[in-house]
ROSE-4610 file (N, C-alpha, C; in Angstrom, 1 decimal, always signed):
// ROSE-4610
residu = [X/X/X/X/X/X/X/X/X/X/X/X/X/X/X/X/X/X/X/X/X/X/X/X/X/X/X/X/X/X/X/X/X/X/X/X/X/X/X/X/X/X/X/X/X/X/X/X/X/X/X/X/X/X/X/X/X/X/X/X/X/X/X/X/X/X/X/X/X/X/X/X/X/X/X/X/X/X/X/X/X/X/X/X/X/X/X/X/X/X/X/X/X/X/X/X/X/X/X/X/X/X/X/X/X/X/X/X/X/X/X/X/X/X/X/X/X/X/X/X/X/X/X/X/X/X/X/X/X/X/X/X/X/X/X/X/X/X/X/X/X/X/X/X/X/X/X/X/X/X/X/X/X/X/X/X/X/X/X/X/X/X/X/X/X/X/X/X/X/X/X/X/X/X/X/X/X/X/X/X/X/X/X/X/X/X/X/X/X/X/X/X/X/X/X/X/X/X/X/X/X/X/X/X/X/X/X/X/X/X/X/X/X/X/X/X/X/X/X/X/X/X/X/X/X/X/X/X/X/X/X/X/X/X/X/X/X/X/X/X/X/X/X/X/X/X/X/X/X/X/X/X/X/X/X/X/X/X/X/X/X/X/X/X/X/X/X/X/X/X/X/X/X/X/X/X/X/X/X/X/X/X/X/X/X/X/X/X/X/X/X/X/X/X/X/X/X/X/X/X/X/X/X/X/X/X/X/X/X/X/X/X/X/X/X/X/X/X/X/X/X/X/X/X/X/X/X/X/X/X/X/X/X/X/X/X/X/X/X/X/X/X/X/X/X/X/X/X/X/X/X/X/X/X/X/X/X/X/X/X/X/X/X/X/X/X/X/X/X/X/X/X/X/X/X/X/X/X/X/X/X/X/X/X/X/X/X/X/X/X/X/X/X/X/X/X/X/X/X/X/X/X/X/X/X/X/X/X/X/X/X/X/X/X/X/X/X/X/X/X/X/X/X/X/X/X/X/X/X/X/X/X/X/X/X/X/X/X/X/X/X/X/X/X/X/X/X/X/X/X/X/X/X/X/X/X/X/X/X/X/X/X/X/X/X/X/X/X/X/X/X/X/X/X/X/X/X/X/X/X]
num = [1/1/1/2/2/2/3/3/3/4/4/4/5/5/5/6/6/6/7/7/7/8/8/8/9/9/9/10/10/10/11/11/11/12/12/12/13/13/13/14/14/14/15/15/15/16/16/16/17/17/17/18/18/18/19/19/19/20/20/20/21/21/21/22/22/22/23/23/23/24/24/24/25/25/25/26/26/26/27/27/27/28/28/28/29/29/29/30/30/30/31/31/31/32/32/32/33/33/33/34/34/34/35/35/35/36/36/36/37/37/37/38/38/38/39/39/39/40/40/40/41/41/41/42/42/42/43/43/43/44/44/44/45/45/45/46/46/46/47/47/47/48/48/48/49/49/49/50/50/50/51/51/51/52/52/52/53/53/53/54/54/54/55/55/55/56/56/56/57/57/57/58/58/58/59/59/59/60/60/60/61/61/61/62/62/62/63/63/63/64/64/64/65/65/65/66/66/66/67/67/67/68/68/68/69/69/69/70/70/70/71/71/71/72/72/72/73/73/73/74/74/74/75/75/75/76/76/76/77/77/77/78/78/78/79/79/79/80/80/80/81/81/81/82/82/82/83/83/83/84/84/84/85/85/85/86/86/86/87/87/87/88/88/88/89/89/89/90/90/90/91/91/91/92/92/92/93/93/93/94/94/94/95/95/95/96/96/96/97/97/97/98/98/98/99/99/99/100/100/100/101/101/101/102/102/102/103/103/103/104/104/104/105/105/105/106/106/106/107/107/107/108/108/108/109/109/109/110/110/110/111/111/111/112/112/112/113/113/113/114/114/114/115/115/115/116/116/116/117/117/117/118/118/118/119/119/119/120/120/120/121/121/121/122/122/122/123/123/123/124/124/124/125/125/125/126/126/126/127/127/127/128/128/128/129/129/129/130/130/130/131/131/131/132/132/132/133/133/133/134/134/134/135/135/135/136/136/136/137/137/137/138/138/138/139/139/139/140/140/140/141/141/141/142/142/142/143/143/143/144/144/144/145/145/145/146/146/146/147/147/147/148/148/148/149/149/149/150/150/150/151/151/151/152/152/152/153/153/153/154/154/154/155/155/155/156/156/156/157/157/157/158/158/158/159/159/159/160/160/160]
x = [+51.5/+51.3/+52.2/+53.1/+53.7/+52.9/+53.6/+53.2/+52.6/+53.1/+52.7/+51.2/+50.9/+50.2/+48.5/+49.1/+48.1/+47.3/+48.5/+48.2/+46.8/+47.7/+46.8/+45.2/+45.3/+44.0/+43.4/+43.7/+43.1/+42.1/+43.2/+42.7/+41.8/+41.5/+40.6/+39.2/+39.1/+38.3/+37.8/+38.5/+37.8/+37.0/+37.3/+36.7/+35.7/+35.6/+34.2/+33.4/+33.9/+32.9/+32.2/+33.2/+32.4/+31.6/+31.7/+30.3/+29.7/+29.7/+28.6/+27.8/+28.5/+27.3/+27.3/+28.0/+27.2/+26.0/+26.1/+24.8/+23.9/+24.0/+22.7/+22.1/+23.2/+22.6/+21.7/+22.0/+21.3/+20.0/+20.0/+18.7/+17.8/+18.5/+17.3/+17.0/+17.4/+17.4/+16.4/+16.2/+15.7/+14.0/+14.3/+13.3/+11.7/+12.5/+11.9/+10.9/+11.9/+11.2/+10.2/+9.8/+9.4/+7.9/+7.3/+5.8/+5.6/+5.0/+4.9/+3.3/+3.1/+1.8/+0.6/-0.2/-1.2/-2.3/-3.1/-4.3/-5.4/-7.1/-7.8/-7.7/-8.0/-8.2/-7.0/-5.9/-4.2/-4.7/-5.3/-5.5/-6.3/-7.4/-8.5/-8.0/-7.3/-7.5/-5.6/-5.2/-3.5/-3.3/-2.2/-1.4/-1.6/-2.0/-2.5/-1.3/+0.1/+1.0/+1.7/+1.4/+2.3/+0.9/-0.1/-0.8/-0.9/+0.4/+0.9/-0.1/-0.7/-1.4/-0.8/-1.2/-0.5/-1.0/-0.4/-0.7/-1.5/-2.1/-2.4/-1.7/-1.3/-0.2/+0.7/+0.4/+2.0/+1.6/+2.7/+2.4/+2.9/+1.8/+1.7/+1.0/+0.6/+0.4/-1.1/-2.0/-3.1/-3.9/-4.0/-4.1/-5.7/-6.4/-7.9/-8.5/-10.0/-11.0/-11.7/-12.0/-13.4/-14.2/-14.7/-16.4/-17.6/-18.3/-19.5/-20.0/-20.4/-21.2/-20.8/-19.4/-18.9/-17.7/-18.1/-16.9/-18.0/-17.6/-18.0/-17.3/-17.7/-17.1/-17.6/-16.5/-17.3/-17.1/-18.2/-18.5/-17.4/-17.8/-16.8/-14.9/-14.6/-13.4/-12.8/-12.1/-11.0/-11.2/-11.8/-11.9/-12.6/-12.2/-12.8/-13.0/-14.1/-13.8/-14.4/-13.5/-14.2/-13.9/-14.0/-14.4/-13.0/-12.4/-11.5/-12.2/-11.7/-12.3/-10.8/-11.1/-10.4/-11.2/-10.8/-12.2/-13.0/-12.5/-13.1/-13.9/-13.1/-13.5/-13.5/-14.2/-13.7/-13.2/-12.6/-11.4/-11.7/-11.9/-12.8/-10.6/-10.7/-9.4/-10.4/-9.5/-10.4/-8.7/-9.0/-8.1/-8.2/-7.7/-7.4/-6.7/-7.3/-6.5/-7.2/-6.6/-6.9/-6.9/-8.0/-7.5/-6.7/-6.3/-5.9/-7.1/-6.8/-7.7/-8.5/-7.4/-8.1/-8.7/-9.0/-9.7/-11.1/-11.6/-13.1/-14.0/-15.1/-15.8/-15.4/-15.0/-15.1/-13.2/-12.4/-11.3/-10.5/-9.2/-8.1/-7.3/-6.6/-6.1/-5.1/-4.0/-3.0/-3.1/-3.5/-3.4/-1.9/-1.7/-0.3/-0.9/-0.3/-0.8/-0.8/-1.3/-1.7/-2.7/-2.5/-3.3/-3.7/-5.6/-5.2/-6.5/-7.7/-8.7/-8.0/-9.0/-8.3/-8.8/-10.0/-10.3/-10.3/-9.5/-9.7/-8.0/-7.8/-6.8/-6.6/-5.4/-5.4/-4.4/-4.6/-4.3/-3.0/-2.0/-1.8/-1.7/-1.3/-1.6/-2.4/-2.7/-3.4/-3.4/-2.9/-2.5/-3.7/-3.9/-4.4/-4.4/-4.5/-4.0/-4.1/-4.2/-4.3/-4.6/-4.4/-4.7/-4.0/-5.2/-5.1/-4.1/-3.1/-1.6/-1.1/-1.4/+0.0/-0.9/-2.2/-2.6/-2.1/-1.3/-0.7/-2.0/-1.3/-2.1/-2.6/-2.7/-3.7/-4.9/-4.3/-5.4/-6.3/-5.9/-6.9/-7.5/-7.1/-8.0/-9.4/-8.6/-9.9/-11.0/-10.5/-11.5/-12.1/-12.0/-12.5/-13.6/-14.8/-16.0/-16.4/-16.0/-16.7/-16.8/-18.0/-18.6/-18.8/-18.5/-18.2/-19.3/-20.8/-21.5/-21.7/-21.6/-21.5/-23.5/-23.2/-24.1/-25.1/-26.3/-26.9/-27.0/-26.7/-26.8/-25.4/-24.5/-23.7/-22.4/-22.0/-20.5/-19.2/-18.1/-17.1/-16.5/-15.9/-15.1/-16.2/-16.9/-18.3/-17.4/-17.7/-17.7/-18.6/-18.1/-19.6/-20.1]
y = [-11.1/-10.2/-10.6/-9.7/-9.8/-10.3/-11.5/-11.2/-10.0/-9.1/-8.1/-7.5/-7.3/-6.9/-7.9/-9.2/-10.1/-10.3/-10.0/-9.6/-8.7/-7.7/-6.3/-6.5/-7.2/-7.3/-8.3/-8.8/-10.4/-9.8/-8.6/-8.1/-7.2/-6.2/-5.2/-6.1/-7.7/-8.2/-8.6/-8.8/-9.5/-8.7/-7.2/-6.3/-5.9/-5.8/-5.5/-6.9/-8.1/-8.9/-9.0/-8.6/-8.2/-7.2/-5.7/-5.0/-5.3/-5.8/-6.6/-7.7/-8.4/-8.9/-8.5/-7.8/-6.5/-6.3/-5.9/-4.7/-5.3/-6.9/-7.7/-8.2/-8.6/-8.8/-7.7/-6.4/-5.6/-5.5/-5.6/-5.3/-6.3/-7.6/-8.9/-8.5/-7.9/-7.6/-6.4/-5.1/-4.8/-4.9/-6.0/-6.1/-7.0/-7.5/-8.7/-7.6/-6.5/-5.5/-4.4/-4.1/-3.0/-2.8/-2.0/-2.4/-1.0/-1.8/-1.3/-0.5/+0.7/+1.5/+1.5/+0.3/+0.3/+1.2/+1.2/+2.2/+1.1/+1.0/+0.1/-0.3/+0.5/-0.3/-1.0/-0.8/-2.0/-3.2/-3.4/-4.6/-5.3/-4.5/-5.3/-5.7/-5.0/-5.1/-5.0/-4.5/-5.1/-3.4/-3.2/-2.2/-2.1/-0.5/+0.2/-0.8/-0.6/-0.9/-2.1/-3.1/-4.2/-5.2/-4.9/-6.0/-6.7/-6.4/-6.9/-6.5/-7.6/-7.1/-8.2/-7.9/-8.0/-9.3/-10.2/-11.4/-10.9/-12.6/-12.5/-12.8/-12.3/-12.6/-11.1/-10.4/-9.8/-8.1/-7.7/-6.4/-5.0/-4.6/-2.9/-1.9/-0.8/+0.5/+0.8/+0.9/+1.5/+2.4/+3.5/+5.4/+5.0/+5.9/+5.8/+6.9/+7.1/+8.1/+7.1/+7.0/+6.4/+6.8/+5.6/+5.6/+6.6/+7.1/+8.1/+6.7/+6.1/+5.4/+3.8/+3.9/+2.5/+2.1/+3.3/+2.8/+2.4/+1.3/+0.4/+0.1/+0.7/+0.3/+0.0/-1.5/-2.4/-1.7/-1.6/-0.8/-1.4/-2.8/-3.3/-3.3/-3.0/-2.9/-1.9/-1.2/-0.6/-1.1/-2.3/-2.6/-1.7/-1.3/-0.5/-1.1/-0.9/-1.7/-0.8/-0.3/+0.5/+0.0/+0.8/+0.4/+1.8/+1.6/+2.5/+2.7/+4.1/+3.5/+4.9/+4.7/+5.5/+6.6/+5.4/+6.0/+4.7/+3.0/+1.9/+1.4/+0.0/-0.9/-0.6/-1.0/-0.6/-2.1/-1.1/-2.5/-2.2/-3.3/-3.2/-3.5/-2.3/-2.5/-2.5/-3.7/-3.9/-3.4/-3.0/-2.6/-2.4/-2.5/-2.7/-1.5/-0.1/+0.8/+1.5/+2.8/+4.7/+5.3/+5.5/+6.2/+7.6/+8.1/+9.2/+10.9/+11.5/+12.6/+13.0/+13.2/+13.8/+12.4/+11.1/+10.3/+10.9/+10.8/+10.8/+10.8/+10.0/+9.3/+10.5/+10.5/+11.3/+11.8/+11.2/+11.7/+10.7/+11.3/+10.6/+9.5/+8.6/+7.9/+7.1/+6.7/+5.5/+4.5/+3.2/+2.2/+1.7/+0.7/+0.6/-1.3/-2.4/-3.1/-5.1/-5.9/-7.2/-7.4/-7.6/-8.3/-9.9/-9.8/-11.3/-11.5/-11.1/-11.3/-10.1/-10.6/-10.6/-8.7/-8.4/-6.9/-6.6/-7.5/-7.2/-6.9/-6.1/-5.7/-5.7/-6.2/-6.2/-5.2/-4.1/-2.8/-2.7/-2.5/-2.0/-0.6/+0.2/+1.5/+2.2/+3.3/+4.1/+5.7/+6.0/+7.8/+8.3/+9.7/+10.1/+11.4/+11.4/+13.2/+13.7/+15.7/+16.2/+17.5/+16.7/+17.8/+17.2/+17.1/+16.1/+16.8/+17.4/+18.2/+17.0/+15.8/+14.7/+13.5/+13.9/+12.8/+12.9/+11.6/+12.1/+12.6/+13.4/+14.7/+13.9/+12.3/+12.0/+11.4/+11.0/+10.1/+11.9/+12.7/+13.6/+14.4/+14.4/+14.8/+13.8/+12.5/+11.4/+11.8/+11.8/+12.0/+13.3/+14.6/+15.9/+15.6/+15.8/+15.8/+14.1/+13.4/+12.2/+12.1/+11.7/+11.4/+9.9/+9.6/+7.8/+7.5/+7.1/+7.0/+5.7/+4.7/+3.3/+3.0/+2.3/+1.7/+0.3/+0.5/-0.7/-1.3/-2.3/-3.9/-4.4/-3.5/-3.5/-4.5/-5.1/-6.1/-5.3/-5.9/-5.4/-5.5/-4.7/-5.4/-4.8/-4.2/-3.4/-2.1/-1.8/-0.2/+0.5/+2.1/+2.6/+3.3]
z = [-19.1/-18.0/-16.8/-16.3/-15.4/-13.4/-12.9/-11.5/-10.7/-11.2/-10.0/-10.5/-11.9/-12.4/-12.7/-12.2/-12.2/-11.0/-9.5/-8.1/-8.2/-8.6/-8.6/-9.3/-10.7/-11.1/-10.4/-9.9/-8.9/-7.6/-6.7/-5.9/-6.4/-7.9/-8.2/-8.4/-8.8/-9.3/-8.1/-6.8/-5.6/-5.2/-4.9/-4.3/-5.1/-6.3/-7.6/-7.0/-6.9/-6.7/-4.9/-4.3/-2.8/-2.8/-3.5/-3.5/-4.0/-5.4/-5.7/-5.0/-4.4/-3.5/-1.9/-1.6/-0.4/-1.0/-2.2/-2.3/-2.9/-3.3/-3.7/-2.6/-1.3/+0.1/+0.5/+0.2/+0.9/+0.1/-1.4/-1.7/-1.4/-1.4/-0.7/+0.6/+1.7/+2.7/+2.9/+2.2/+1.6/+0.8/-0.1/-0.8/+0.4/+1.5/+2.4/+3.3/+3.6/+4.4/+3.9/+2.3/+1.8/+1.6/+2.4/+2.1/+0.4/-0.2/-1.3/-1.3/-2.1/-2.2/-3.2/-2.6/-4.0/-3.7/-4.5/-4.4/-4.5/-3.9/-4.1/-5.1/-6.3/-7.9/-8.2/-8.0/-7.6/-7.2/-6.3/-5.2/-6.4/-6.8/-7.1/-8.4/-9.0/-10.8/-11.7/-10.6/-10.6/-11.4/-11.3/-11.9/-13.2/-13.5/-14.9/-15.9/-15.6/-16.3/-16.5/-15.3/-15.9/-15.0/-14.5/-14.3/-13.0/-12.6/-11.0/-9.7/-9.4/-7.9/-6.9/-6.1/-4.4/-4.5/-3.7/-3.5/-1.5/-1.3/+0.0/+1.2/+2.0/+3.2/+2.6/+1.8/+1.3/+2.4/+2.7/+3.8/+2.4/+2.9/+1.9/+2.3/+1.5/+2.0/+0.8/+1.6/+0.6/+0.8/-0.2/+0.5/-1.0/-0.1/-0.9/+0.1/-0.2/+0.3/+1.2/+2.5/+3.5/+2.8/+2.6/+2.2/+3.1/+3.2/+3.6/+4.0/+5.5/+5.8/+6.0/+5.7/+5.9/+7.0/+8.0/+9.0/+10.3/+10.6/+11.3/+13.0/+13.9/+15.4/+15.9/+16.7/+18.1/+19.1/+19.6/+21.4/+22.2/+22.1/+23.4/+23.3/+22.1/+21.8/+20.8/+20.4/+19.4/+17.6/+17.8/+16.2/+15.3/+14.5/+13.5/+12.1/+11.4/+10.1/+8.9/+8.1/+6.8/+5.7/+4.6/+3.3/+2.4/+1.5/+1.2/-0.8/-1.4/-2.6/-2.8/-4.7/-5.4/-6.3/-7.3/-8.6/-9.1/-8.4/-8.7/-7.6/-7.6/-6.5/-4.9/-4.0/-2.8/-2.6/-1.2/-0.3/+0.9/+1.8/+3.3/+3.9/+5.0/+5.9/+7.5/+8.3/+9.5/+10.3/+11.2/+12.3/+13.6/+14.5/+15.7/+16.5/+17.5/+17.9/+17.8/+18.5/+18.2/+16.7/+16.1/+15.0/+14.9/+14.1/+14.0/+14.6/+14.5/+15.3/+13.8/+12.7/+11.6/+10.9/+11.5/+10.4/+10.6/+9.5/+8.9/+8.0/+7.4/+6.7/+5.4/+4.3/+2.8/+3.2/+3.5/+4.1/+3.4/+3.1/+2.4/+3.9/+3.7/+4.3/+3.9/+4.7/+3.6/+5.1/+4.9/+5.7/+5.7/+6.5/+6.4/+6.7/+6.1/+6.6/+6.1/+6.2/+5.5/+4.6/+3.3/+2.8/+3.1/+3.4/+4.3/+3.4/+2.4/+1.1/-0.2/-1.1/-2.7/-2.4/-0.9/-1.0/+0.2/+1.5/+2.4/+2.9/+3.9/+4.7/+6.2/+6.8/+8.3/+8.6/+8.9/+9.3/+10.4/+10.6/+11.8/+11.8/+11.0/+11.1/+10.0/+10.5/+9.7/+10.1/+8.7/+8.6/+8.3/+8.8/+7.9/+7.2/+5.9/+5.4/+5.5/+6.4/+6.8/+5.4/+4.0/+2.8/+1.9/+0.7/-0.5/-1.6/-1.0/-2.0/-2.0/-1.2/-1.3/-2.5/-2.8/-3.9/-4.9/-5.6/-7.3/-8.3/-8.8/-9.6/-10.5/-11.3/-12.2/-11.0/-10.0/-9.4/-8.8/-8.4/-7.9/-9.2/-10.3/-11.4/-11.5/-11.5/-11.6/-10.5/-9.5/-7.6/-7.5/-8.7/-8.6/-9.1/-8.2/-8.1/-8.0/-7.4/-6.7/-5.6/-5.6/-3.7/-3.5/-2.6/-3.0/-1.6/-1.3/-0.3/-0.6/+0.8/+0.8/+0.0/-0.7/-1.6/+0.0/-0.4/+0.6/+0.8/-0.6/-1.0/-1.8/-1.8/-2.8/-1.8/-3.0/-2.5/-2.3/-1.7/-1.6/-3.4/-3.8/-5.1/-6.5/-6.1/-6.7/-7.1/-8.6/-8.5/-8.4/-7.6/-7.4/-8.4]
């Protein structure tokens, strides 16, 4: 192979290996920032498909129905504390702030937030859906016709 042609491959190989690690920088960069979307039964019982549930400390997004009877406010402060379900387990999210205008008890929601127990969540925001078109179509087959009313004696991590 001639000089000039070994230049040229030398420089096509440098530049293939700088995007390539551009773009593995960015995905770690990336991956550090991404809050990921489980559903309560995720948290509790790990993903239908590979098993994987959220560790504790890890920041994510969990969209479920308010329990009927399980939201909880301190008078003297903003804290709010409910109970979130699907079609399984519930997951208690405590939060801090104004809720949304449309939250309310039998209402879809996606928390945004800390896992800080194996069913518990530390909130900083919370959406709430304004119309259950955005629930994926197996999880709202499963939720057509359930009424999920906080149980009286019942534990967190309980199905209802």
């Amino acid at each position: 192979m001639n000089p000039r042609r070994q230049r040229r491959l030398g420089i096509v190989v440098l530049l293939l290996a700088g995007v390539v690690g551009a773009t593995l920088l960015m995905l770690y960069a990336l991956n550090q920032n991404i809050d990921l979307f489980y559903t309560p039964s995720e948290i509790v019982q790990g993903r239908h498909d590979s098993g994987e549930k959220p560790s504790v400390g890890q920041r994510l997004r969990v969209g479920g129905m308010v329990v009927e009877g399980s939201v909880e406010r301190d008078p003297e402060t903003l804290e709010v504390t409910f109970q979130l379900v699907d079609t399984g387990p519930l997951v208690t999210v405590h939060y801090q702030g104004i809720l949304p205008d449309l939250f309310r008890e039998g209402q879809g929601i996606v928390a945004q937030g800390v896992l800080t127990g194996p069913t518990s969540i530390e909130a900083s925001e919370v959406l709430a859906k304004h119309d259950e078109d955005y629930m994926p179509p197996d999880l709202a087959e499963k939720m057509k016709g359930i009424r999920h009313v906080k149980p009286e004696n019942a534990t967190t991590g309980d199905a209802q």
